[in-house]
N, C-alpha and C positions, 0 to 999 in steps of 0.2 A: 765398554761399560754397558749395561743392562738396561734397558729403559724401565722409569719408575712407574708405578700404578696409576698413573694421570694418562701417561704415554699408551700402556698399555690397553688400556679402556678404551680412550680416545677414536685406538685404531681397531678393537675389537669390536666398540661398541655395545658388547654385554658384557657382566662380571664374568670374570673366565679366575678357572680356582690357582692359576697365577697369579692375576689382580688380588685377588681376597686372602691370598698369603702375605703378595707383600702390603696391602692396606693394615693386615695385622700386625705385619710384624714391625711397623714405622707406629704406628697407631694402637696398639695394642687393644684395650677392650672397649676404649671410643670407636674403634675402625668397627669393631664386630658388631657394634650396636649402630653403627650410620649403616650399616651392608645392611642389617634388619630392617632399619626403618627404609632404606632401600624397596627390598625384597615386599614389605605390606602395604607400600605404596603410599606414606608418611611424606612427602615430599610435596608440598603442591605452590604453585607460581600462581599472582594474584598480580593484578596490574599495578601494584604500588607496592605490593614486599612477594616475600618468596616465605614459606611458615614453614618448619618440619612439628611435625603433631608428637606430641612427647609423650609420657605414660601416665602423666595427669595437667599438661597445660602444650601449649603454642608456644613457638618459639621463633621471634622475626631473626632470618640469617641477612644481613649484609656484608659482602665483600666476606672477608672473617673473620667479622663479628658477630655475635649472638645475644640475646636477653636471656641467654640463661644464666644460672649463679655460676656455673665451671667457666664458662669465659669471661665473666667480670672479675673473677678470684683469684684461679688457678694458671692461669696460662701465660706464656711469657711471648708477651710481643715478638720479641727477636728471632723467637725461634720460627721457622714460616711451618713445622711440622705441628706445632701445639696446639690444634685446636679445638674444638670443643665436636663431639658428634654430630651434632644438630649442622653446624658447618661443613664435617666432611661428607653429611648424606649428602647435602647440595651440591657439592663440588661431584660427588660420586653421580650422582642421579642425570646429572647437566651431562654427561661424557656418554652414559649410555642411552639418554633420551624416555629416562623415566620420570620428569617432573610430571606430577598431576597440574594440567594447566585450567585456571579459570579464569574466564573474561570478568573477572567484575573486579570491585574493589574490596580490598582485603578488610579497611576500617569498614564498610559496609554490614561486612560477616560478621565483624566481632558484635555489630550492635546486638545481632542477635544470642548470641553465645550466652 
């Protein structure tokens, strides 16, 4: 069997256009927009949450879960493939070692936003 896109990363450590075929082809046009927000550097790690910066708000990911509307609405728990972009940029970004890291606190940032 083939190792999946998690696998694949993991041990490349960057997107390699294997990884980004199959993140699409599991993921379809969520994968292609976590690999962008990926690629512009949307990802960033804050000492109390982890944000991807979306294309008009912040979206806190835990574990995979998100505050955005597609995974409070759309997505089916059961499936461990359904999730919402915002979650698979984290998951994507944590394999290659592109979190934006800051030492502070995340509610901190928002005071100012």
């Amino acid at each position: 069997m083939t190792p999946d896109w998690q696998a694949i990363l993991s041990e490349a450590g960057e997107l390699t256009p294997d990884a980004v075929e199959r993140i699409t082809a599991v993921h379809g046009d969520r994968g292609a927009r976590a690999i962008e927000a990926v690629a512009e550097e949307r990802v960033k790690e804050y000492r109390d949450f982890t944000v991807v910066v979306g294309y008009t708000e912040e979206y806190v990911i835990e574990g995979r879960g998100c505050t955005c509307k597609d995974s409070l609405y759309n997505l089916d728990e059961s499936d461990p493939t359904d999730l919402c972009w915002h979650a698979l940029a984290v998951m994507i970004a944590r394999r290659i070692d592109a979190v934006d890291h800051h030492d502070m606190w995340y509610s901190d940032v928002r005071e100012f936003l």
